[in-house]
N, CA, C and O atoms as a MOPAC input file, in Angstrom:
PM7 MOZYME 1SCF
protein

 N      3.03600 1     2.52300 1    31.89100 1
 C      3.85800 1     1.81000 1    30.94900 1
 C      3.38300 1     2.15800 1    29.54200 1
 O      2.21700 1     1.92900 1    29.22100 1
 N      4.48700 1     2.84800 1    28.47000 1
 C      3.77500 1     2.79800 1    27.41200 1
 C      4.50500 1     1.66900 1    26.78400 1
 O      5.56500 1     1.07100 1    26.96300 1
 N      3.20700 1     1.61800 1    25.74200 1
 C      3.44300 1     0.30600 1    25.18600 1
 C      3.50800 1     0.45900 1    23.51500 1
 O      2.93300 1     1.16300 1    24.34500 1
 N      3.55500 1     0.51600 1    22.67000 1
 C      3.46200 1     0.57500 1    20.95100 1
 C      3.63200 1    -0.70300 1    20.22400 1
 O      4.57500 1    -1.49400 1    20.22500 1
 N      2.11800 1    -0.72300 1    19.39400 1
 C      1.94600 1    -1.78100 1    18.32900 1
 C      2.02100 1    -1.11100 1    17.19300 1
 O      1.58200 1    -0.01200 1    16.85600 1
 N      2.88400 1    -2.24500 1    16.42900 1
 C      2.81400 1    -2.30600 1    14.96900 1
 C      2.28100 1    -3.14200 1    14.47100 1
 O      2.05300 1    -4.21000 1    15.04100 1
 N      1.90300 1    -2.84700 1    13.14100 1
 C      0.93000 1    -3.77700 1    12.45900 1
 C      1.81900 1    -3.69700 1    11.10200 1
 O      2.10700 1    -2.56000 1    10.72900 1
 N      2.38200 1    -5.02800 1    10.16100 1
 C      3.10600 1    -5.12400 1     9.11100 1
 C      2.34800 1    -6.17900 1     8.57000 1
 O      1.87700 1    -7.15200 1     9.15700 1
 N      2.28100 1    -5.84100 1     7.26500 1
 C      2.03800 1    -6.41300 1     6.15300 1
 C      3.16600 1    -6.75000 1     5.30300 1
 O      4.11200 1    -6.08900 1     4.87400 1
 N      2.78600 1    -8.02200 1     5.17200 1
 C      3.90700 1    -9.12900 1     4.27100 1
 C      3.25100 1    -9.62900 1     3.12800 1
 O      2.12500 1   -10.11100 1     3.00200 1
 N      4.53800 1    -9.34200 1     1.97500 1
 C      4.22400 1   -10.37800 1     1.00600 1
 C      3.72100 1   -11.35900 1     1.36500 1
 O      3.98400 1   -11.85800 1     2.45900 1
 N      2.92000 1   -11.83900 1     0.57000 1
 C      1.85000 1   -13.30300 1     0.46000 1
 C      3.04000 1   -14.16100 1    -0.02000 1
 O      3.15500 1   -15.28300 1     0.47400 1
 N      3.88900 1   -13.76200 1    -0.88700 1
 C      4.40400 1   -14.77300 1    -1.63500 1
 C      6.18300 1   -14.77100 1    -1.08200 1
 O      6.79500 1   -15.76200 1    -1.48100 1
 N      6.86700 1   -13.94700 1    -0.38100 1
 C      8.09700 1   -14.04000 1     0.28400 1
 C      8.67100 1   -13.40600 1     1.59600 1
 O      9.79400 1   -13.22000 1     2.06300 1
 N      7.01700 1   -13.09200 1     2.07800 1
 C      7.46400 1   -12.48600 1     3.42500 1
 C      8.12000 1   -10.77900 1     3.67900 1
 O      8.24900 1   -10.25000 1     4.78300 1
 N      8.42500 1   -10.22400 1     2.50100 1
 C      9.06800 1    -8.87100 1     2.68500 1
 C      8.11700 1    -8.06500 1     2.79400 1
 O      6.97800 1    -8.52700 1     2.72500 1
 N      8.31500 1    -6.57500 1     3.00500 1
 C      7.17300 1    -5.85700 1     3.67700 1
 C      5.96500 1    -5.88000 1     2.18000 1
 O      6.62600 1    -5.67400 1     1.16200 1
 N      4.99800 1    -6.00300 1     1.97500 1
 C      4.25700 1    -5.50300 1     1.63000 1
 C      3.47000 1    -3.96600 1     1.57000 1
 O      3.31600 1    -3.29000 1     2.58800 1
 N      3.03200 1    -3.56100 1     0.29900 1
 C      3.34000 1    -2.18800 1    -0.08000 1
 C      1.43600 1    -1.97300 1    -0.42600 1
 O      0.61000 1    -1.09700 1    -0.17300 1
 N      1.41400 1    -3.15300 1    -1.04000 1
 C     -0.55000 1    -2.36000 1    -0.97200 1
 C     -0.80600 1    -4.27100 1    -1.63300 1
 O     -0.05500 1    -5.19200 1    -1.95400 1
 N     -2.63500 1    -4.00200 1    -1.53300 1
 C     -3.41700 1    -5.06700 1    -1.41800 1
 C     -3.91700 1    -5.51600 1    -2.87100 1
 O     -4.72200 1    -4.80200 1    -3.46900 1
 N     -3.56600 1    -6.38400 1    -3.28400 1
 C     -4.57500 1    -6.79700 1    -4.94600 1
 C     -5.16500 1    -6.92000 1    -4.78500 1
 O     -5.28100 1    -7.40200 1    -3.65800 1
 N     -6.54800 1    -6.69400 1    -5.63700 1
 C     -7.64100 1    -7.89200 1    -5.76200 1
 C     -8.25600 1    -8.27600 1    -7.11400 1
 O     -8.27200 1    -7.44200 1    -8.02000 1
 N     -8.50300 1    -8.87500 1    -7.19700 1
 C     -8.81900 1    -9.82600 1    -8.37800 1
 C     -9.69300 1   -10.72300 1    -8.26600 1
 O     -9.89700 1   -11.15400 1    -7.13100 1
 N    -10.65700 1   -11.40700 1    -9.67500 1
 C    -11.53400 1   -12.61000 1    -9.62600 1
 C    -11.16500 1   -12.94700 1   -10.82100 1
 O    -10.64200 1   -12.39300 1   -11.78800 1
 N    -11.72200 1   -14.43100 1   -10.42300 1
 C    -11.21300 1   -15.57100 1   -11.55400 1
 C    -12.04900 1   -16.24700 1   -11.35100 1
 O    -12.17000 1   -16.36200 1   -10.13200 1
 N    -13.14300 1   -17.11700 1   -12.16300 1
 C    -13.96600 1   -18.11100 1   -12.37200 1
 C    -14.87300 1   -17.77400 1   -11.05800 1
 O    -15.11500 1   -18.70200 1   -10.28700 1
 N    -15.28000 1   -16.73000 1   -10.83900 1
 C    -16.44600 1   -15.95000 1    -9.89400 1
 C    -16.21800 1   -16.06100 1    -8.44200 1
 O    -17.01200 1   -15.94600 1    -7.50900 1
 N    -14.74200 1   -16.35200 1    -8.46300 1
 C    -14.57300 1   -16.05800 1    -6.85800 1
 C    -12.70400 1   -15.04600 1    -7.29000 1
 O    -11.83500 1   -14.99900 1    -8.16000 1
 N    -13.18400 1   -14.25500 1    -5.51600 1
 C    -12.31000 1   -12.96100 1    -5.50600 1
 C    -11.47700 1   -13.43100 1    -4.55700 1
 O    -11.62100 1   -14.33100 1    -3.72900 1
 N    -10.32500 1   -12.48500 1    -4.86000 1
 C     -9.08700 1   -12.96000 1    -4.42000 1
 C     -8.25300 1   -11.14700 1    -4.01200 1
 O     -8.32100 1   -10.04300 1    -4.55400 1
 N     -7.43000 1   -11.78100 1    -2.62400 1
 C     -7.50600 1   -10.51700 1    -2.30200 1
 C     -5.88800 1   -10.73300 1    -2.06800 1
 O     -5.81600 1   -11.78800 1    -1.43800 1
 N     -4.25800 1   -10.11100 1    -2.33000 1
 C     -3.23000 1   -10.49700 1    -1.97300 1
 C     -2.21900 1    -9.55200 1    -1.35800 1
 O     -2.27800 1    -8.40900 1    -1.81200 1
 N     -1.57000 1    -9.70900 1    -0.69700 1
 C     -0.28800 1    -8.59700 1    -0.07000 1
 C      0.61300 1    -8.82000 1    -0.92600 1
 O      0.66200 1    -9.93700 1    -1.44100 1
 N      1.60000 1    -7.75300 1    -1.30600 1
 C      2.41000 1    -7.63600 1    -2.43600 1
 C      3.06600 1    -6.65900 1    -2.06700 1
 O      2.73200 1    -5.77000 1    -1.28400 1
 N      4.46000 1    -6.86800 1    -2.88200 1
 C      5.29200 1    -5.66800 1    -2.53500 1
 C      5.27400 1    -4.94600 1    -4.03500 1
 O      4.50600 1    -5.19300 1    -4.96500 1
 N      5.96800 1    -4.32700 1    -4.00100 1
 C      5.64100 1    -3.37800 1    -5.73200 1
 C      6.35600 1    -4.32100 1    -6.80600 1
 O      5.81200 1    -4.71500 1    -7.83700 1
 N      7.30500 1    -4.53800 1    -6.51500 1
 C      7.91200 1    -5.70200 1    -8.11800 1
 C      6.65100 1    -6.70300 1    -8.03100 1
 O      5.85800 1    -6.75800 1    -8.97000 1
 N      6.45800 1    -7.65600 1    -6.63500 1
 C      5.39100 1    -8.38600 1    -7.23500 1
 C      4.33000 1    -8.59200 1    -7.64800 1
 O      3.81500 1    -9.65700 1    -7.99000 1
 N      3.63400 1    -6.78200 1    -7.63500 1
 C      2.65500 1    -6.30900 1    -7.91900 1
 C      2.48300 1    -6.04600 1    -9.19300 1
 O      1.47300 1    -6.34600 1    -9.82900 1
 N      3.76400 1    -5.29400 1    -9.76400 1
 C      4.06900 1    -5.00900 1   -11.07500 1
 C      4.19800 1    -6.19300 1   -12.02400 1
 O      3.93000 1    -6.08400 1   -13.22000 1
 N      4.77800 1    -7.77600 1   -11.24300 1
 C      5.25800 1    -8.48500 1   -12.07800 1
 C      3.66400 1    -9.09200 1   -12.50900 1
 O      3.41200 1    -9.53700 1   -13.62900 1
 N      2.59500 1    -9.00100 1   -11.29800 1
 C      1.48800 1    -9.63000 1   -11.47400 1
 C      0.40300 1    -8.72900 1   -12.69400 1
 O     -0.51300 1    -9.20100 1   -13.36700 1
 N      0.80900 1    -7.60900 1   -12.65800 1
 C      0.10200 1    -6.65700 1   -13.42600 1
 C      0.29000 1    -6.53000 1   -14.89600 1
 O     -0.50700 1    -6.13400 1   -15.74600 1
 N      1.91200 1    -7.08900 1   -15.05400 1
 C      2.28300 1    -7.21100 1   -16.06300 1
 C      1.82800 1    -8.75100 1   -16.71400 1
 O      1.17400 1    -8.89200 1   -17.74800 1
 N      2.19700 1    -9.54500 1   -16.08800 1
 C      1.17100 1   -11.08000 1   -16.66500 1
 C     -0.18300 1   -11.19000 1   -17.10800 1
 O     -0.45700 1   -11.98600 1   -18.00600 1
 N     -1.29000 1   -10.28800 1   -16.43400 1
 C     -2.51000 1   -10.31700 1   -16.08700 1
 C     -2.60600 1    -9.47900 1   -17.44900 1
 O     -3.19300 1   -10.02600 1   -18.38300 1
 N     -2.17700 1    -8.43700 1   -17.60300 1
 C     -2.40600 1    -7.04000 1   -18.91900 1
 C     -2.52400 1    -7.89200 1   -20.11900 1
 O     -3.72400 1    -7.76100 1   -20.36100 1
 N     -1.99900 1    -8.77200 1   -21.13300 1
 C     -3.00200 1    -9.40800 1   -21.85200 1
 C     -4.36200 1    -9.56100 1   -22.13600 1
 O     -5.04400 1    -9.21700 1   -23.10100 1
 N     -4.71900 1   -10.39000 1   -20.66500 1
 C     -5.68400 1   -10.74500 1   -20.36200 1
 C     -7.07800 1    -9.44700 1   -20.46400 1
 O     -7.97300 1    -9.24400 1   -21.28400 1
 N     -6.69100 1    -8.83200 1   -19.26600 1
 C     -7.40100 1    -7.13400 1   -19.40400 1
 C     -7.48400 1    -6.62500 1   -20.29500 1
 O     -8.61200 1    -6.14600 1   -20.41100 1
 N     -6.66600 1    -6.36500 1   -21.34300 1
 C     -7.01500 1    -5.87900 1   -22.57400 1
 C     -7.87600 1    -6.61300 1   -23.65100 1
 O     -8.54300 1    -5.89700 1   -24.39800 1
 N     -7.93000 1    -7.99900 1   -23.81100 1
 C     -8.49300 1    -8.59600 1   -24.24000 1
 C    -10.54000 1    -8.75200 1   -24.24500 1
 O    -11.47700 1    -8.91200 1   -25.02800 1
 N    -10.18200 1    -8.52300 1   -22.45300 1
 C    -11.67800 1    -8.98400 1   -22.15200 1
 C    -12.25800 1    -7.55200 1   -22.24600 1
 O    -11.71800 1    -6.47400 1   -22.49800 1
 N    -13.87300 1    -7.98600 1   -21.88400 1
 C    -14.25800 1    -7.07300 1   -21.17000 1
 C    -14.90700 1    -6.78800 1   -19.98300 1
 O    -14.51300 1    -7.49200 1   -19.05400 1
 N    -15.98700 1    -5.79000 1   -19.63400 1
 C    -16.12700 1    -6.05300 1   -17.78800 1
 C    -17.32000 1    -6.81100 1   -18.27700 1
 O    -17.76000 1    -6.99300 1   -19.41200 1
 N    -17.68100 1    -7.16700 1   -17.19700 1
 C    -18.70200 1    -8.34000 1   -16.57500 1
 C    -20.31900 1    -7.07000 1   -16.53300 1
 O    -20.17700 1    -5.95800 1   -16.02500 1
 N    -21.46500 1    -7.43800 1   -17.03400 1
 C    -22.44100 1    -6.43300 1   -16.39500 1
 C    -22.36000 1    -6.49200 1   -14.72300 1
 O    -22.21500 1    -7.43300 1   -13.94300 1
 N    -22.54100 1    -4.85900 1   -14.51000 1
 C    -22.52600 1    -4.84700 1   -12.94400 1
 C    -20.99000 1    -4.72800 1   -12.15600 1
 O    -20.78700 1    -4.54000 1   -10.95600 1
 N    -20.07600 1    -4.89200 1   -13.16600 1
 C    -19.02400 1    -4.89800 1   -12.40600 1
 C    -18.71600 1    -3.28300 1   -12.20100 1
 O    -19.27600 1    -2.46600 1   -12.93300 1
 N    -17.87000 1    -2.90200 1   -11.24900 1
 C    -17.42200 1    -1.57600 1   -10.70400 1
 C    -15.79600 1    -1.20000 1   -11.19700 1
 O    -14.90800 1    -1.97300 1   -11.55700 1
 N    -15.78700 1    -0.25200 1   -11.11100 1
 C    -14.12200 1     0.18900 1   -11.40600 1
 C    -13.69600 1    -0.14900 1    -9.54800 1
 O    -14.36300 1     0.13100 1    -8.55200 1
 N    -12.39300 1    -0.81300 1    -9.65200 1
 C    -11.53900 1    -1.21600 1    -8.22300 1
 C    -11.35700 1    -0.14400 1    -7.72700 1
 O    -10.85900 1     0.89300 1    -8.16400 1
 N    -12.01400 1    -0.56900 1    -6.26300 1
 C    -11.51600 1     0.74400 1    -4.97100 1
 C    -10.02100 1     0.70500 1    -4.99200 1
 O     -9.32300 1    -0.25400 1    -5.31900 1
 N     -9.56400 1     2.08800 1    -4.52800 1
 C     -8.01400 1     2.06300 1    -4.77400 1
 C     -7.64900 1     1.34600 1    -3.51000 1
 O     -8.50900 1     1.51800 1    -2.64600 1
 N     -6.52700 1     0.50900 1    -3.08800 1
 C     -5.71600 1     0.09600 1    -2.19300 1
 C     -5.61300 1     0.77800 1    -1.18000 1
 O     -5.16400 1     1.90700 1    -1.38000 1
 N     -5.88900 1     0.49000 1    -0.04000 1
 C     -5.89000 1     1.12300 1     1.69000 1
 C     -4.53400 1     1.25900 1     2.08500 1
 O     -4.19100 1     2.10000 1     2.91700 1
 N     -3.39400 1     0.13300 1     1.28900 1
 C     -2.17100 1    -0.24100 1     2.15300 1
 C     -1.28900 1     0.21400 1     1.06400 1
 O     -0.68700 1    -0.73600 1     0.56300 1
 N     -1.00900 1     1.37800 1     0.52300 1
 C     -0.31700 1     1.56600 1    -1.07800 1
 C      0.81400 1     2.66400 1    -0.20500 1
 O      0.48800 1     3.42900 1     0.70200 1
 N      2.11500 1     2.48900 1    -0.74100 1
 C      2.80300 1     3.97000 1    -0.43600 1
 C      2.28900 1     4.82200 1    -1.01700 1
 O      1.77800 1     4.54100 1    -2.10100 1
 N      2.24800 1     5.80000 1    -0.65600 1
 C      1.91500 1     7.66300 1    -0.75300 1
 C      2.46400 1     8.06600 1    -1.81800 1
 O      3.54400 1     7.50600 1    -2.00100 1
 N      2.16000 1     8.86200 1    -2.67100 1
 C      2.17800 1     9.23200 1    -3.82900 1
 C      3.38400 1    10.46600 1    -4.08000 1
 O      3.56800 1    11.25900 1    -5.00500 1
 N      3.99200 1    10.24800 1    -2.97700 1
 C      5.16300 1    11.42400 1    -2.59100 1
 C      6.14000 1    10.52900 1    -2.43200 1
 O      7.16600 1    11.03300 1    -1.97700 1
 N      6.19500 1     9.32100 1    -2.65500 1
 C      7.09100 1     7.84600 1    -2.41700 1
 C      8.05900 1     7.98400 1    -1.45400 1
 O      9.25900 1     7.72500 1    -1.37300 1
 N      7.12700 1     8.51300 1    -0.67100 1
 C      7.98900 1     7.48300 1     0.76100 1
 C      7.10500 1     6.94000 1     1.99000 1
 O      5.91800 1     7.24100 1     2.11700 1
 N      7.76300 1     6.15700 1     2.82900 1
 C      6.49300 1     4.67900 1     3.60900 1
 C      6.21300 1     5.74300 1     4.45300 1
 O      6.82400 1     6.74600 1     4.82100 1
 N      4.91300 1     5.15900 1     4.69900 1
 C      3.75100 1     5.87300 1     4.97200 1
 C      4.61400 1     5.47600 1     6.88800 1
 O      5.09400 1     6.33500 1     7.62700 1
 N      4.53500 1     4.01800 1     7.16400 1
 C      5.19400 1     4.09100 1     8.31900 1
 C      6.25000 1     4.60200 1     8.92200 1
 O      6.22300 1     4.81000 1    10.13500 1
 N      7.67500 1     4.96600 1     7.93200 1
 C      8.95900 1     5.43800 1     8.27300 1
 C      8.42200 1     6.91100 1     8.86800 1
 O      8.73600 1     7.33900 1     9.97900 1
 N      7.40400 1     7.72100 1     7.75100 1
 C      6.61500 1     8.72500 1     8.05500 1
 C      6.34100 1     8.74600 1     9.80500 1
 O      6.87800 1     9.41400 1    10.68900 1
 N      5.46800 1     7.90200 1     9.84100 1
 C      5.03600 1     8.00200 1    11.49300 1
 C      5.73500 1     7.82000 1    12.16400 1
 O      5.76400 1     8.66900 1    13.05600 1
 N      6.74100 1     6.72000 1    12.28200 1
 C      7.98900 1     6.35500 1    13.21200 1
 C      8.64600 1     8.29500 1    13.20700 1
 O      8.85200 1     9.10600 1    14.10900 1
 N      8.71900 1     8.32100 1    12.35600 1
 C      9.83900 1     9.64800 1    12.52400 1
 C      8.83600 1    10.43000 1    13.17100 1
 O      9.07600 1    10.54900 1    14.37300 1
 N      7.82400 1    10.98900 1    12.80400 1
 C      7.26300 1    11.92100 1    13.58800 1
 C      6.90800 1    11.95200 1    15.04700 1
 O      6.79600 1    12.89900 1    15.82600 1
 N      6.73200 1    10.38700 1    15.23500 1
 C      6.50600 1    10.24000 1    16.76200 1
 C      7.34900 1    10.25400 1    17.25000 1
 O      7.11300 1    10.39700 1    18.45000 1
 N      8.78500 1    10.15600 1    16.96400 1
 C     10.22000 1    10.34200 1    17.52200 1
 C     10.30800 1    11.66500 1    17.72800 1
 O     10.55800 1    12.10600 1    18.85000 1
 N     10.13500 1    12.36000 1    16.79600 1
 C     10.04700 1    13.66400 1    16.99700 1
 C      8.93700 1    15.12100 1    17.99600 1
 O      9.06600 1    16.34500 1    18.02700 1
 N      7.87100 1    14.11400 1    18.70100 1
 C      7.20000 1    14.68300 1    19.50100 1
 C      5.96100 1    14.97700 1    19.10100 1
 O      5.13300 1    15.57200 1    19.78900 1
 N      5.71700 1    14.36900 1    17.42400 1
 C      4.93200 1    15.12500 1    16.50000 1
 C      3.14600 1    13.90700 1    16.80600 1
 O      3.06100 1    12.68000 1    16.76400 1
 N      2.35500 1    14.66100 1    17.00500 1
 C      1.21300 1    13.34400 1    17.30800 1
 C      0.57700 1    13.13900 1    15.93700 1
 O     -0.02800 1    14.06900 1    15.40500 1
 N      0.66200 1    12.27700 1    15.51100 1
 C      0.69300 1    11.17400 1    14.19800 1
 C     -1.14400 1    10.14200 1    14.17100 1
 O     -1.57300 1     9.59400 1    15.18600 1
 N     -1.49600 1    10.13300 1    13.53700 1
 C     -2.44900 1     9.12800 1    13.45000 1
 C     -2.26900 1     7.73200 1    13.30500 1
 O     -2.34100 1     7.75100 1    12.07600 1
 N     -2.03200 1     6.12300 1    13.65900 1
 C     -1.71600 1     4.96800 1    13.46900 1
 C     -2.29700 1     4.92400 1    11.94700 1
 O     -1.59300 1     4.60500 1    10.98900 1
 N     -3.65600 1     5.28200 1    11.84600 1
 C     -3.94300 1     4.96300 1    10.42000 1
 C     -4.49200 1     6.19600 1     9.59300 1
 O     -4.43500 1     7.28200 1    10.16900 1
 N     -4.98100 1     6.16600 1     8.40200 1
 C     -5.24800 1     6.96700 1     7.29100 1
 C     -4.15800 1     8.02900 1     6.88900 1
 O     -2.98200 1     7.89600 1     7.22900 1
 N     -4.66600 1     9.20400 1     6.06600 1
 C     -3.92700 1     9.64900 1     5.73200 1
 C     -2.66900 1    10.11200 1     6.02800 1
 O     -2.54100 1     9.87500 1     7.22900 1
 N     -1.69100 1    10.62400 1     5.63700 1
 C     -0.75600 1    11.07500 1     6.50700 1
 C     -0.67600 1    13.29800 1     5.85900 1
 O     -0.77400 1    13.58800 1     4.66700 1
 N     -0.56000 1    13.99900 1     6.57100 1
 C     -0.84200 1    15.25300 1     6.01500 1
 C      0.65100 1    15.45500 1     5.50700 1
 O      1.77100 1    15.13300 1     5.90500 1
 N     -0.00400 1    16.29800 1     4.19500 1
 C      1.52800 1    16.70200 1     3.04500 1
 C      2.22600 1    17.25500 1     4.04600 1
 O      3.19900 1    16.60600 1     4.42800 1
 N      1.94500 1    18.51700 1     4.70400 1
 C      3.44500 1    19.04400 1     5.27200 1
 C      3.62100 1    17.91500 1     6.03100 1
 O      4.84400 1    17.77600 1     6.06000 1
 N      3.16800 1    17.10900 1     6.60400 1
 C      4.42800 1    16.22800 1     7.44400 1
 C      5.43800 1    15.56000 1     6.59100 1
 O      6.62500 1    15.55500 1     6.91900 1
 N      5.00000 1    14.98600 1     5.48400 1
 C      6.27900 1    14.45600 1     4.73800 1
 C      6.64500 1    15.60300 1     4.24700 1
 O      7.87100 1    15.71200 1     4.24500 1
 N      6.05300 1    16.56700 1     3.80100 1
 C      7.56800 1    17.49200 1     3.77400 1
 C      8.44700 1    17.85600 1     4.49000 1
 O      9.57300 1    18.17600 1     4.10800 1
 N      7.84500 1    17.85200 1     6.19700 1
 C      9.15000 1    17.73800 1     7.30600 1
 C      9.64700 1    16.52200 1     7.45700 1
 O     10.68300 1    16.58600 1     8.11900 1
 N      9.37700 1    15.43900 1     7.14200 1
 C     10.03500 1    14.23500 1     7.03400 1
 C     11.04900 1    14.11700 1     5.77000 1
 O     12.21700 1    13.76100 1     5.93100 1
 N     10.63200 1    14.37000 1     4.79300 1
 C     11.63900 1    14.33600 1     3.90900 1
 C     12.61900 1    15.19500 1     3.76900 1
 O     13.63300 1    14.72100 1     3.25700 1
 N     12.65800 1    16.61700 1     4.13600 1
 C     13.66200 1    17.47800 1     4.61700 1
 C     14.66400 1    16.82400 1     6.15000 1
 O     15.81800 1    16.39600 1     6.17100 1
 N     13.96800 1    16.93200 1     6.94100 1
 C     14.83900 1    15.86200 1     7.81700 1
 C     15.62300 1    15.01700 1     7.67300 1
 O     16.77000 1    15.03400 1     8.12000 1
 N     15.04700 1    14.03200 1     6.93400 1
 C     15.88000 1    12.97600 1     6.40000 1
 C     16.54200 1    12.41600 1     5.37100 1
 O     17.25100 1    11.41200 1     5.30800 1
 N     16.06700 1    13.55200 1     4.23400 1
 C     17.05900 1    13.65400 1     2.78900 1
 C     16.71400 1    12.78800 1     2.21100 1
 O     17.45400 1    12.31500 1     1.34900 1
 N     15.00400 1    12.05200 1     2.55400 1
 C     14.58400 1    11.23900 1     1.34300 1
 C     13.46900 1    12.03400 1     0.27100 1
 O     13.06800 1    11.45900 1    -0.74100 1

């Protein structure tokens, strides 16, 4: 029997898919959130005041980039795998996804 799991990430704040992970601290505790890109942007855009204003903390680090972000070729990293495994193609569940495959994915599918 085969069987296939998915794993989806949801907005924190309306349930739609989520696109990559925030994180943030405020009054010395960290905060970590699922977001889709407007509400990422809308949060980035509120917060930018603030960031420009301050400065870092001693000891603080520049932010690891996001584990759960679309691909920099903008298209979902999952539609990616769904298609390839439809297609016969053996896919990794997680990390990177290799450039030529979205280039046969996006030729395929005209995104």
């Amino acid at each position: 029997m085969a069987q296939r799991v998915q794993t989806l990430f949801l907005d924190d704040l309306d349930g739609s898919e989520a696109e990559s992970t925030v994180r943030f601290a405020l009054d010395g505790s960290e905060y970590e959130i699922d977001l889709n890109a407007a509400h990422t942007e809308d949060l980035r855009k509120v917060l930018a005041p603030y960031v420009r204003a301050a400065r870092r903390s001693p000891g603080s680090k520049r932010p690891a980039r996001t584990a759960r972000r679309g691909s920099a070729a903008g298209v979902s990293n999952s539609e990616v795998r769904d298609w390839a495994k439809s297609q016969g193609i053996e896919v990794k569940d997680r990390g990177r996804i290799p450039a030529e495959l979205v280039v046969k994915f996006k030729a395929a599918t005209g995104n």
